[in-house]
C-alpha positions as CSV (number, residue, x, y, z in Angstrom):
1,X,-4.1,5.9,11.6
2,X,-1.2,6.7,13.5
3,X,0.6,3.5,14.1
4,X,0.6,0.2,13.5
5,X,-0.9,-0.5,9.6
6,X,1.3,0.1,7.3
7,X,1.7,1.3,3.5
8,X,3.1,-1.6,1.1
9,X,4.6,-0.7,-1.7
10,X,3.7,2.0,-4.8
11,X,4.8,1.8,-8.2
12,X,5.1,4.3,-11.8
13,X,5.9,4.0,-15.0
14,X,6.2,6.2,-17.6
15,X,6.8,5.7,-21.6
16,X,7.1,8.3,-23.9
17,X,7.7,8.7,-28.0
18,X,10.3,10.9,-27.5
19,X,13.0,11.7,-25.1
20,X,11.8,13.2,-21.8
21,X,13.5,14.4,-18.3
22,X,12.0,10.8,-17.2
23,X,14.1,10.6,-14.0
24,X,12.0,14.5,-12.8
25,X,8.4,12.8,-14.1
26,X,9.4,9.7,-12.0
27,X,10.4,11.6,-9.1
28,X,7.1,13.7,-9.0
29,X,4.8,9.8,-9.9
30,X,6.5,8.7,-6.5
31,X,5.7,11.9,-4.6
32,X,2.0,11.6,-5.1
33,X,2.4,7.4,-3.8
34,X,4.8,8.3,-0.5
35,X,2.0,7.4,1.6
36,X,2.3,3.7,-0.3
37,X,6.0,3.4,1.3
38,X,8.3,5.1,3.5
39,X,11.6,2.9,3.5
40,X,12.7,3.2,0.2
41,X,12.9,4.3,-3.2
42,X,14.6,3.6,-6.1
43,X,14.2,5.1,-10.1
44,X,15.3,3.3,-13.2
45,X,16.0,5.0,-17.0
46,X,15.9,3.8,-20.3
47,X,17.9,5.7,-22.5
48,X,17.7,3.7,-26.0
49,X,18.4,0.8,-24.3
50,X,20.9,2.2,-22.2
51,X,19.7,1.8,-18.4
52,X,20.6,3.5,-15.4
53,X,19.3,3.6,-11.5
54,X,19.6,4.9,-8.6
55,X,18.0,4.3,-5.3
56,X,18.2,4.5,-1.3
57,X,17.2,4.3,1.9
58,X,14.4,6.8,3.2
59,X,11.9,9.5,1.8
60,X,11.6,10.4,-1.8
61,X,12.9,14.0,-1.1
62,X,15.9,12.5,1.1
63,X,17.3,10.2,-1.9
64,X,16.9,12.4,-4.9
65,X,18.2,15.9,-4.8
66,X,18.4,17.3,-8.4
67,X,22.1,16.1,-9.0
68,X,20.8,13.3,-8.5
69,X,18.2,13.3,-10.7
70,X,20.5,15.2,-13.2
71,X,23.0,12.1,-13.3
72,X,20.0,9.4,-14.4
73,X,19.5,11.8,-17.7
74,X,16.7,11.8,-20.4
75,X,15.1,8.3,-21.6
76,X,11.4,7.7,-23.3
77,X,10.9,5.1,-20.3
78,X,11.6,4.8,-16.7
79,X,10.0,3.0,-13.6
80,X,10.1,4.0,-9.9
81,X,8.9,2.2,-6.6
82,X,8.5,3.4,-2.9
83,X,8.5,0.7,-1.0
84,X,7.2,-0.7,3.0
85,X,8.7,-4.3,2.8
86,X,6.8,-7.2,3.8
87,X,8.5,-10.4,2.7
88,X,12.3,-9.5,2.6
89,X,14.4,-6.9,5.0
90,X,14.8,-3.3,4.7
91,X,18.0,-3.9,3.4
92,X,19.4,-2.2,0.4
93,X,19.6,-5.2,-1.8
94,X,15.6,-5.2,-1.3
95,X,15.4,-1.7,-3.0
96,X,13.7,-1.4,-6.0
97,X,13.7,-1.8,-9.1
98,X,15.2,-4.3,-9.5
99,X,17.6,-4.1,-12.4
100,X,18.3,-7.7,-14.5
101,X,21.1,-8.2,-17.3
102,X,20.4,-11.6,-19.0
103,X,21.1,-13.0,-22.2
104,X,17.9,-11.3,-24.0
105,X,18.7,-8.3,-22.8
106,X,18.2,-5.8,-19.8
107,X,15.1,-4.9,-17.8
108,X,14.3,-3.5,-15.1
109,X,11.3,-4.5,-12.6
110,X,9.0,-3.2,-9.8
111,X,6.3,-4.8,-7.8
112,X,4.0,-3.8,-5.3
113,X,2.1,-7.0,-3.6
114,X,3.1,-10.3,-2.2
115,X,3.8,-13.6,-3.6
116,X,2.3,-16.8,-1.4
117,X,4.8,-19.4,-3.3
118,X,8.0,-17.1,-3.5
119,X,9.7,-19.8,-0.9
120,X,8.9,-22.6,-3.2
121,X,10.0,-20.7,-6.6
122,X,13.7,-18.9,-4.7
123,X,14.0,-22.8,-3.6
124,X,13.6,-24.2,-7.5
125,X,15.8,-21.4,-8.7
126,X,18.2,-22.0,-6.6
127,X,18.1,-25.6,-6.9
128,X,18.9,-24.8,-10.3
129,X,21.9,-22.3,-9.7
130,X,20.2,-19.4,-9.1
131,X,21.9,-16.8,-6.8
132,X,19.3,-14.1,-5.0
133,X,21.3,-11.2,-4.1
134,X,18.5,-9.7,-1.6
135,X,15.2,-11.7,0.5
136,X,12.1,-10.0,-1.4
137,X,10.1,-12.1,-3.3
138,X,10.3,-9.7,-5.8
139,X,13.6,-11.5,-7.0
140,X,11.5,-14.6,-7.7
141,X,9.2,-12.7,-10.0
142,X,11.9,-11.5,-12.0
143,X,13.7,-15.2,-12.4
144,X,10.5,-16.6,-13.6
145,X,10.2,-14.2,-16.4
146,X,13.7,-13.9,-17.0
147,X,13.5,-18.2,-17.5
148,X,10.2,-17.6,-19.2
149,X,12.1,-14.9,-21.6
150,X,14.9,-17.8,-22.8
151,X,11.8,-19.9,-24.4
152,X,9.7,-17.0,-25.9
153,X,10.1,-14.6,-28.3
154,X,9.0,-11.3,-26.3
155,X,9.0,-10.1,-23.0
156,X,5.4,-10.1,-22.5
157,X,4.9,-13.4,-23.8
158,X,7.6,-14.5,-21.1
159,X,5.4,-12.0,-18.2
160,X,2.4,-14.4,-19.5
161,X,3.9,-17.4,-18.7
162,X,5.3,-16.8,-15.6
163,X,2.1,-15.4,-14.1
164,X,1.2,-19.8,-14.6
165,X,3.4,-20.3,-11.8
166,X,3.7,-16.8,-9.6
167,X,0.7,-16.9,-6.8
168,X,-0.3,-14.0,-5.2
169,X,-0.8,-10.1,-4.7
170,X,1.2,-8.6,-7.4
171,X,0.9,-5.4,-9.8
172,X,4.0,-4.6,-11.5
173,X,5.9,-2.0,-13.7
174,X,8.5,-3.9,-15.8
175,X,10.9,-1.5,-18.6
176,X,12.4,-3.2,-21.2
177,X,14.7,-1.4,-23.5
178,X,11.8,-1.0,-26.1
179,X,8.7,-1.3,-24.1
180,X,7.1,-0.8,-20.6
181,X,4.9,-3.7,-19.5
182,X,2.0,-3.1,-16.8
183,X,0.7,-6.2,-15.4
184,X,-1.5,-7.3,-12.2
185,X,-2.5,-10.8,-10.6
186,X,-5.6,-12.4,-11.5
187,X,-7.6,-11.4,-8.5
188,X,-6.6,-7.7,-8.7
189,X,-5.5,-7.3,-5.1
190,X,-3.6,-4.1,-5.6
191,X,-4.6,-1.7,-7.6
192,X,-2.9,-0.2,-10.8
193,X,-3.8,2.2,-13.2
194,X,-3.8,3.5,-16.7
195,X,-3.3,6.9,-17.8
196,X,-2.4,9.2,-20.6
197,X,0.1,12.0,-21.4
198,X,0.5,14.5,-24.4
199,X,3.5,11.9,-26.0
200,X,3.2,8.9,-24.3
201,X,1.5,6.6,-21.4
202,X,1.6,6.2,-17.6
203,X,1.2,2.8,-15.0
204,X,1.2,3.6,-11.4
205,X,-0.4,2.4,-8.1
206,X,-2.9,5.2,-7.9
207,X,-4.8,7.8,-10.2
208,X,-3.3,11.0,-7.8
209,X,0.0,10.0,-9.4
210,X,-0.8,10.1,-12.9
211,X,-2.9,13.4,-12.1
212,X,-0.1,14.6,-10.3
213,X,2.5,14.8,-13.4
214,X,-0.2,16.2,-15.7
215,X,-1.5,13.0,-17.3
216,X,-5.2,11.7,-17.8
217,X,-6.4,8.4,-15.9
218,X,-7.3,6.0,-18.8
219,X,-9.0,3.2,-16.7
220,X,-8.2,0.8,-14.2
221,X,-5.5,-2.1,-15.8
222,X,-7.8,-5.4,-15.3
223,X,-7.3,-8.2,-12.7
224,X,-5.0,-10.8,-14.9
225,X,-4.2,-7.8,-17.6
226,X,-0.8,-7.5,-19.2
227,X,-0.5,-4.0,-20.7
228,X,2.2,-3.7,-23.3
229,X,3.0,0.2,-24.2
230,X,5.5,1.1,-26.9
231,X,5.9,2.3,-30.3
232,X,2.6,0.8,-31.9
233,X,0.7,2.4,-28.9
234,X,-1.3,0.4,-26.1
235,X,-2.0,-3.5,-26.4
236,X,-3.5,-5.9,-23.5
237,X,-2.9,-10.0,-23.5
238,X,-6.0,-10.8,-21.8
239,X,-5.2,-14.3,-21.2
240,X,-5.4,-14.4,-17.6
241,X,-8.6,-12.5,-16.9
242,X,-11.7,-13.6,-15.8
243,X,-11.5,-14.8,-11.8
244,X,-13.5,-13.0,-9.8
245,X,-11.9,-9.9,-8.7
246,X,-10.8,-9.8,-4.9
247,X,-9.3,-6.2,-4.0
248,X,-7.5,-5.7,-0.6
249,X,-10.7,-4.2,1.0
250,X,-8.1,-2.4,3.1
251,X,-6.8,-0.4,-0.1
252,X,-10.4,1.4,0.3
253,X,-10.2,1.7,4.1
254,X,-6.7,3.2,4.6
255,X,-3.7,2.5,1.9
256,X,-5.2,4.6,-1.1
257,X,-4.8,8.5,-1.2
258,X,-8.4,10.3,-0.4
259,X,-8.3,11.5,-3.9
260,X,-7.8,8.4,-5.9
261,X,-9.9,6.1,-8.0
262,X,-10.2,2.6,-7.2
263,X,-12.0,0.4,-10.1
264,X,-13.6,4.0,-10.5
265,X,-14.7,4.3,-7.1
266,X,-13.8,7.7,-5.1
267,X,-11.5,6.9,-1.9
268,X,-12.7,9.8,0.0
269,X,-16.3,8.9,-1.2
270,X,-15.8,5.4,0.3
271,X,-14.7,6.7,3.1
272,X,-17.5,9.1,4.1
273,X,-20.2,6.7,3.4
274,X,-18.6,4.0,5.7
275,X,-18.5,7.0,8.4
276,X,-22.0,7.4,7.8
277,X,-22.6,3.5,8.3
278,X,-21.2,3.8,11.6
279,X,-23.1,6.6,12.5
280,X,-26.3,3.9,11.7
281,X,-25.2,0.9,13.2
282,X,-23.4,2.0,16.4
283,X,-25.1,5.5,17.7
284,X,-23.8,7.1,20.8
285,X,-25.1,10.4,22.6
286,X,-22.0,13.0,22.1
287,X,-21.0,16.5,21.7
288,X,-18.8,16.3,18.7
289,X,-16.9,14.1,16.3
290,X,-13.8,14.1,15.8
291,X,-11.2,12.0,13.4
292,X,-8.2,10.6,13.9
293,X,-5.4,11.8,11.1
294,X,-5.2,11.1,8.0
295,X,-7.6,8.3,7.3
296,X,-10.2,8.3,10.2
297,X,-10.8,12.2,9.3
298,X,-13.4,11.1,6.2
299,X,-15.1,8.6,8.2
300,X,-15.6,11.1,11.1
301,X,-17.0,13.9,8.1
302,X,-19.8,10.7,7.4
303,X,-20.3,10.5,10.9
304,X,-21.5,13.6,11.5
305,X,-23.1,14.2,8.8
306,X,-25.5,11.4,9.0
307,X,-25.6,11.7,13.2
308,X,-26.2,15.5,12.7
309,X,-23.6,15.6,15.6
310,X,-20.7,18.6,15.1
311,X,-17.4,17.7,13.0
312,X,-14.4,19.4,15.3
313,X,-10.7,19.3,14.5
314,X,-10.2,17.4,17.9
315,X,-6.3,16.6,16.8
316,X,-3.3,18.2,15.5
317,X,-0.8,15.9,13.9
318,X,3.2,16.9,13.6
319,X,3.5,16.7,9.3
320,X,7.1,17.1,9.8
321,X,7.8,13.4,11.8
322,X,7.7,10.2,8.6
323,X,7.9,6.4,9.6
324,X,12.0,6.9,9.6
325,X,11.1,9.3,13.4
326,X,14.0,8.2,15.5
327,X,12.6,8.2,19.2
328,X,15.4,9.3,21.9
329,X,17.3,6.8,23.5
330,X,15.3,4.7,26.1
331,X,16.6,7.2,29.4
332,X,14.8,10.0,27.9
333,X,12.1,8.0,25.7
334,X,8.5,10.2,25.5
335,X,5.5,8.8,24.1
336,X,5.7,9.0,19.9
337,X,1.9,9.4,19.8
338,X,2.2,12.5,21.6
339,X,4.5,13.6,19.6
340,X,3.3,12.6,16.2
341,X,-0.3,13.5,17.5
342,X,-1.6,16.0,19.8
343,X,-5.4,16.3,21.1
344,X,-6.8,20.2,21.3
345,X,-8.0,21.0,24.8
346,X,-10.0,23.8,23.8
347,X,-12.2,21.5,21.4
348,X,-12.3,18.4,23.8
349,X,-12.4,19.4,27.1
350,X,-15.6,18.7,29.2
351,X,-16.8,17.2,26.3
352,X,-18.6,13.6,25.4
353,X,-16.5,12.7,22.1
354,X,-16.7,10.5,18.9
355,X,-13.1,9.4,17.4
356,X,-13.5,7.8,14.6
357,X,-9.9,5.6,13.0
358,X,-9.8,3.2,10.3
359,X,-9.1,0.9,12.2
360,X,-7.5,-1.3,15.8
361,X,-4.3,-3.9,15.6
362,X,-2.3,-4.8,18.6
363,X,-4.4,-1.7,20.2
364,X,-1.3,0.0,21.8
365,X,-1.4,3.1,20.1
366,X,-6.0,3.5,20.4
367,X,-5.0,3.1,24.4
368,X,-2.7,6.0,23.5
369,X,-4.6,8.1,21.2
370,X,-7.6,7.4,24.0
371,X,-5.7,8.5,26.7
372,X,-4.1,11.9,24.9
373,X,-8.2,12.8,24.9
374,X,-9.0,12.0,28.4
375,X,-5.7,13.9,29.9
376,X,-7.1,17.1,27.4
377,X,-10.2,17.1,29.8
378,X,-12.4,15.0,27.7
379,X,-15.7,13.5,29.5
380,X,-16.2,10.5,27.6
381,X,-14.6,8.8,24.3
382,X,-16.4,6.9,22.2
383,X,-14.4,4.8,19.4
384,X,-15.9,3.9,16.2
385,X,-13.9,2.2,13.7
386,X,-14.3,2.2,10.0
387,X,-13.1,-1.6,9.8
388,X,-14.2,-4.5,10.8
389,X,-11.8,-5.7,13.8
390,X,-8.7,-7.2,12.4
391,X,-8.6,-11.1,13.5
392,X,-6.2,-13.4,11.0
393,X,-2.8,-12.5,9.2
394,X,-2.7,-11.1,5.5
395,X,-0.5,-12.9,3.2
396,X,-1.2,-10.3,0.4
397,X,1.1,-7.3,1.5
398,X,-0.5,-5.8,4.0
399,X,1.7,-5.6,7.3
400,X,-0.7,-7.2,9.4
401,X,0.9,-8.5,13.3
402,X,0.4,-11.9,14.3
403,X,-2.6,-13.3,15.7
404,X,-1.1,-13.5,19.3
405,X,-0.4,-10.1,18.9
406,X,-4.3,-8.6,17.8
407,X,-6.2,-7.2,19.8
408,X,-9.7,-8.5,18.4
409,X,-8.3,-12.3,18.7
410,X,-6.7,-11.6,22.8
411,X,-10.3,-10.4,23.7
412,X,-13.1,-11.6,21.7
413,X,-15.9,-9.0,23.3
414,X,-16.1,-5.6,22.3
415,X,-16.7,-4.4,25.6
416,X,-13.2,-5.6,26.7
417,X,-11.7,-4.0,24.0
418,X,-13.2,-1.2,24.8
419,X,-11.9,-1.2,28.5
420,X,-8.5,-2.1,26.9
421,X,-8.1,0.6,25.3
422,X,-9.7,3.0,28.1
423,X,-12.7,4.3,25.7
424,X,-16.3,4.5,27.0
425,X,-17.5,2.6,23.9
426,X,-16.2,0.8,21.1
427,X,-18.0,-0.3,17.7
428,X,-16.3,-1.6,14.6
429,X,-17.9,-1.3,10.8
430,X,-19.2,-5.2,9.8
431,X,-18.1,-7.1,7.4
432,X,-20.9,-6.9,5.7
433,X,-21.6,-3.0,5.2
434,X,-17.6,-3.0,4.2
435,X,-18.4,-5.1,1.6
436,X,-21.9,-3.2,0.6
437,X,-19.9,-0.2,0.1
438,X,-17.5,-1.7,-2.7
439,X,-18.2,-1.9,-6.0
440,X,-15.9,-4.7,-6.9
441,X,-15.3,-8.1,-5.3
442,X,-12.7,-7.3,-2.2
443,X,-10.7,-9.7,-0.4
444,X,-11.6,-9.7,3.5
445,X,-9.7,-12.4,4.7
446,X,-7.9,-10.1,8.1
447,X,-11.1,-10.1,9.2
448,X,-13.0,-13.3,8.2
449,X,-10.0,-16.1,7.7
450,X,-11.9,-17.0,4.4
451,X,-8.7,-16.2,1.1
452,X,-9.7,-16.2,-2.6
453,X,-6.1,-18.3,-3.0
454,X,-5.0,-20.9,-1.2
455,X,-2.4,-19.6,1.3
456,X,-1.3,-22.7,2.6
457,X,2.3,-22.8,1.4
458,X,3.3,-19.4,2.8
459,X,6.6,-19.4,4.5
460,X,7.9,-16.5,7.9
461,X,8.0,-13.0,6.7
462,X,11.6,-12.5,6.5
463,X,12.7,-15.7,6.7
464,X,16.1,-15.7,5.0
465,X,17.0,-13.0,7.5
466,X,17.1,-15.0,10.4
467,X,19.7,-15.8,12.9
468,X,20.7,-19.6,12.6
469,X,20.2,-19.6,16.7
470,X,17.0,-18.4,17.7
């Protein structure tokens, strides 16, 4: 989709038996999860205990050069995030990892999720002399394990009890001096993943990252799983699994690379079939499909497969423009979707067309994307989306807008959307065919209301960066 959804967070972690240009295997883990997060990035080294970091503001190209890279030197561990911030700023205190210096020694955390109690745990830490240097709840994660740490005799041990009291979406990366810990919320909301190198072991977000420096996907770490990898090898404290497993249904629909696993699952493969759902459910008399890049492009290849209707490249999108795009200043202001995203007149024109996207928010950017079809001459535009329609806030990381601002909750019939948007016809995928094409147990609550945790203690997104006068 171009617009409105955005990436969260992605996270790697690699450990290895013997010193490695960690910083370089980082850099290239974090290419493969840009699409995860825009904002920022940040890489951390363990050198025999010896840390160092380095991170910044924008693309993972634009912060690292190779003198860069150069300066964090050789370790056997090191963790990197890119990040899309949700709860917290953009500011530069946000960036992760984090890096923590405590009595028990140093480590170095990153996180890609959302806590639903972080306001009450920054309040008790504080309360207790805490001081929070930036607004993420990421922060809050690392106090509760660096408390946990002072009682217990290992890191891990300390991760275990703090996931008692962190609530939430969280899978996390954490480097010790010795040891790189992989661990992920009970109901498995974001993914994270296992693989193997010739000398050591990767964590990440997604399997395209741990493909993409060489290694072997191992399996899928498990909702509640703490992963401990160091010297004796690979060891899991399985002490919080067992709740049913409640993946961000949306991870399947638009976060995850095409060529990913999740919980075994092909992306792309998920993608396709729910194109051919659509193609089922909502039928419409056409002359070709067409998808809207990157996500809405598999859906469309089901479409027209199952609807024996012709697949045409109906778009061309500018690969060269990231989130960061500044637009020119308001006086000479052109539309970003045109610019980002151009419709081919020689495909469309005098033509009845299909556009498939993953999916409709405020519905801003469909009226936009609509109208780019209808000015390159085409007859009719018929939108299917590969999503149910978005109709309640996420409190799990996904950058959701609020409810006065959704589309799907200002206008309750399709039909008006439709006409909203300036498409002939508009059909979304049901909740129920989302959730037929899953494997695991997803979490639907943008579109139903209905959480697997209670969210009733969630606080404002950002709400330590708020002006005292409103």
């Amino acid at each position: 989709m171009i617009g409105c959804i955005h990436e969260e967070c992605g996270v790697f972690g690699i450990y290895s038996n013997t010193p490695i240009d960690a910083a370089h295997e980082v850099y290239l883990g974090l290419y493969a999860l840009q699409h995860r997060g825009q904002e920022s990035v940040g890489i951390s080294v363990c050198d025999d205990g010896v840390m160092r970091h380095s991170k910044g503001t924008g693309l993972v190209h634009e912060v690292f050069d190779e003198a860069e890279l150069q300066a964090l030197g050789t370790g056997n561990i090191a963790i990197g995030h890119v990040r899309y911030s949700t709860t917290g700023g953009a500011g530069t205190n946000n960036i992760q990892p984090l890096v923590v210096r405590h009595i028990k020694g140093n480590m170095s955390l990153a996180h890609n999720g959302n806590l639903t109690n972080s306001e009450q745990l920054r309040r008790k830490f504080e309360l207790n002399g805490a001081i929070f240097h930036g607004t993420s709840d990421t922060e809050a994660i690392a106090y509760s394990i660096v408390a946990a740490r002072l009682k217990c005799g290992s890191t891990e041990e300390a991760v275990e009890l703090a996931m008692n009291e962190i609530r939430g979406a969280y899978s996390c990366v954490l480097m010790t001096a010795t040891k790189l810990i992989a661990f992920r919320d009970p109901n498995g909301f974001r993914p994270l993943v296992l693989g193997k190198t010739a000398n050591g072991y990767i964590a990440a977000s997604e399997s395209c990252a741990i493909e993409s420096v060489g290694g072997t996907v191992v399996r899928d770490i498990r909702p509640g799983e703490i992963t401990v990898i160091g010297a004796d090898g690979v060891t899991s404290i399985t002490a919080h699994c067992g709740r049913p497993q409640t993946m961000c249904v949306f991870e399947y629909i638009y976060f995850a690379r095409p060529d990913s696993l999740l919980e075994g699952e092909p992306v792309q493969k998920w993608r396709t079939d729910a194109g051919r759902m659509l193609a089922r459910s909502s039928p419409a008399d056409a002359d070709i499909v067409i998808g809207v890049p990157d996500s809405g492009i598999d859906a469309a290849l089901g479409y027209s497969e199952e609807s024996g209707i012709p697949y045409a490249t109906g778009f061309v999108k500018n690969r060269y423009i990231g989130r960061s795009f500044i637009q020119p200043k308001q006086s000479e202001r052109r539309d970003a979707v045109r610019i980002k995203l151009n419709a081919v007149s020689s495909v469309v024109s005098g033509k009845r067309v299909i556009m498939v996207d993953d999916s409709i928010v405020r519905g801003t950017t469909s009226a936009r994307i609509v109208g780019l079809l209808k000015s390159a001459g085409a007859k009719e535009v018929h939108v299917r989306i590969s999503s149910p329609p978005f109709r309640f806030p996420c409190y799990f990381g996904t950058d959701i807008d609020s409810q006065e601002n959704l589309i799907a909750c200002r206008f309750t019939d399709t039909a008006q959307i439709a006409a909203e948007i300036g498409a002939d016809s508009l059909a979304y995928l049901s909740v129920d065919d989302a959730h037929s094409l899953t494997g695991c147990g997803v979490c639907d609550g943008c579109f139903t209301g209905k959480y697997p945790i209670d969210v009733s203690g969630c606080g404002e997104k950002n709400k330590f960066e708020e002006k005292i006068h409103k």
